[in-house]
C-alpha positions as CSV (number, residue, x, y, z in Angstrom):
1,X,157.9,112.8,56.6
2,X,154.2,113.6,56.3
3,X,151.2,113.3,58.0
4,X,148.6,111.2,56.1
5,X,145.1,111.2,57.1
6,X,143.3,108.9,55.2
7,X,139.8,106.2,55.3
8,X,141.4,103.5,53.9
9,X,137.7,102.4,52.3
10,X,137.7,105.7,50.1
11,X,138.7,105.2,46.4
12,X,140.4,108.4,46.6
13,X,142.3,108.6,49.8
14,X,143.4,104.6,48.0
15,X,144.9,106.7,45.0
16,X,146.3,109.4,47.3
17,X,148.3,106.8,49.0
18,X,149.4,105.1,46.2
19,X,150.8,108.3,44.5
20,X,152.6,108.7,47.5
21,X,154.1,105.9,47.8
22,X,154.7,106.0,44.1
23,X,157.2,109.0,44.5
24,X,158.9,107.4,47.5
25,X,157.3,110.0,49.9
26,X,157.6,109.0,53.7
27,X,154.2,109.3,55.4
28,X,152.7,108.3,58.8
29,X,149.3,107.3,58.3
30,X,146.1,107.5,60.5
31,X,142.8,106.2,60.5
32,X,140.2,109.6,60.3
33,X,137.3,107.5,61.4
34,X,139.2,105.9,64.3
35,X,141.6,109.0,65.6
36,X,139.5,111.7,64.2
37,X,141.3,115.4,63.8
38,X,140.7,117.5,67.3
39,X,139.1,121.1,66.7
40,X,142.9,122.0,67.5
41,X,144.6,120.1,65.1
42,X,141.8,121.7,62.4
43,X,142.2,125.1,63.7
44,X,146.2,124.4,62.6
45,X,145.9,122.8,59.7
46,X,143.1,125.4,58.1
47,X,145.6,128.6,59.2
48,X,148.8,126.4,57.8
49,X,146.6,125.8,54.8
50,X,145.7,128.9,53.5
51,X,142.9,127.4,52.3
52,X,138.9,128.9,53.3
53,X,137.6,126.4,56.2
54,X,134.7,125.1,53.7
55,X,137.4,123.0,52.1
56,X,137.6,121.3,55.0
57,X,134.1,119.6,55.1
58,X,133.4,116.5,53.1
59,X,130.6,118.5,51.2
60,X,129.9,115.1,49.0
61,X,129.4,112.8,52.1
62,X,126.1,111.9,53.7
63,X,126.9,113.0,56.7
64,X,127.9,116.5,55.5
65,X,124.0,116.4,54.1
66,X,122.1,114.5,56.3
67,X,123.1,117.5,58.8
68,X,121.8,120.2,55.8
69,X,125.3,121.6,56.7
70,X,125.4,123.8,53.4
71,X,122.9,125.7,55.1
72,X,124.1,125.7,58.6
73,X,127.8,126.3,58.0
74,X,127.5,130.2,57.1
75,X,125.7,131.0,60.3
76,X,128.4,129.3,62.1
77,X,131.7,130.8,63.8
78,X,134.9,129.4,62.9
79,X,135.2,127.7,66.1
80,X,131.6,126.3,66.2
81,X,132.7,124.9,62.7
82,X,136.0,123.3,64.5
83,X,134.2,121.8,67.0
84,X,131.9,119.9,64.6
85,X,134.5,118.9,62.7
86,X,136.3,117.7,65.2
87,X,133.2,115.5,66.8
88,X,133.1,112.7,63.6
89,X,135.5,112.0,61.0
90,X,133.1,111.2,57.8
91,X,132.7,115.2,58.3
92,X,136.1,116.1,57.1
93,X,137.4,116.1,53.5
94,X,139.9,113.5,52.9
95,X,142.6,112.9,52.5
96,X,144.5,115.7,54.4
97,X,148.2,115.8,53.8
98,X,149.8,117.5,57.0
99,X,154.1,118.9,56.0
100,X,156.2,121.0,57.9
101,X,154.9,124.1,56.2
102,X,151.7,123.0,54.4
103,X,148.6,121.2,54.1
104,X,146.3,119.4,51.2
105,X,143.0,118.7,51.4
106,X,141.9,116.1,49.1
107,X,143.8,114.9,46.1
108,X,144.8,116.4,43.2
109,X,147.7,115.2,41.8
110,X,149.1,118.4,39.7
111,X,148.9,120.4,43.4
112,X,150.6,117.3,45.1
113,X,153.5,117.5,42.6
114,X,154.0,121.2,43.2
115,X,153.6,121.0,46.9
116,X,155.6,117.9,47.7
């Protein structure tokens, strides 16, 4: 069982959930805009991840550039960037696959098959 975190109005989290379901893979599924990650959760997630914190950030969303974050983001501390994150949910890349030993952020569907 996974955790999925997903907005079910993006295209991409649709096709996400769909592969998943596809390959019979048992996921819980929750809302990003309505139970938004806590800094805690992203601080887990990024370490479990391996993966460098900017992969994190829904670069591509109007949020993400409304905020100029591409410039703001290399003056910030890990923690500062965690606490953003964690304060709206149209700032986080989606959709984020949570297992017992790693994490995906967005979806592409050769990593999926490798990591699941």
């Amino acid at each position: 069982m996974v955790l999925f975190v997903e907005y079910p109005k993006c295209t991409t989290c649709q096709k996400a959930k769909k592969w998943l379901d596809t390959h019979n893979i048992e996921y819980t599924s929750r809302h990003i805009k309505e139970e938004n990650p806590t800094a805690a959760e992203l601080k887990e997630w990024h370490e479990k991840s391996g993966l460098p914190l900017k992969k994190f950030f829904n670069t591509s969303g109007m949020l993400y550039k409304s905020m100029a974050l591409k410039d703001r983001l290399p003056g910030m501390s890990e923690e500062e960037q965690y606490d953003l994150l964690s304060t709206d949910g149209m700032l986080v890349k989606r959709p984020i696959v949570v297992g017992g030993d790693f994490v995906l952020t967005g979806f592409r569907e050769k990593e999926w098959e490798e990591r699941m």
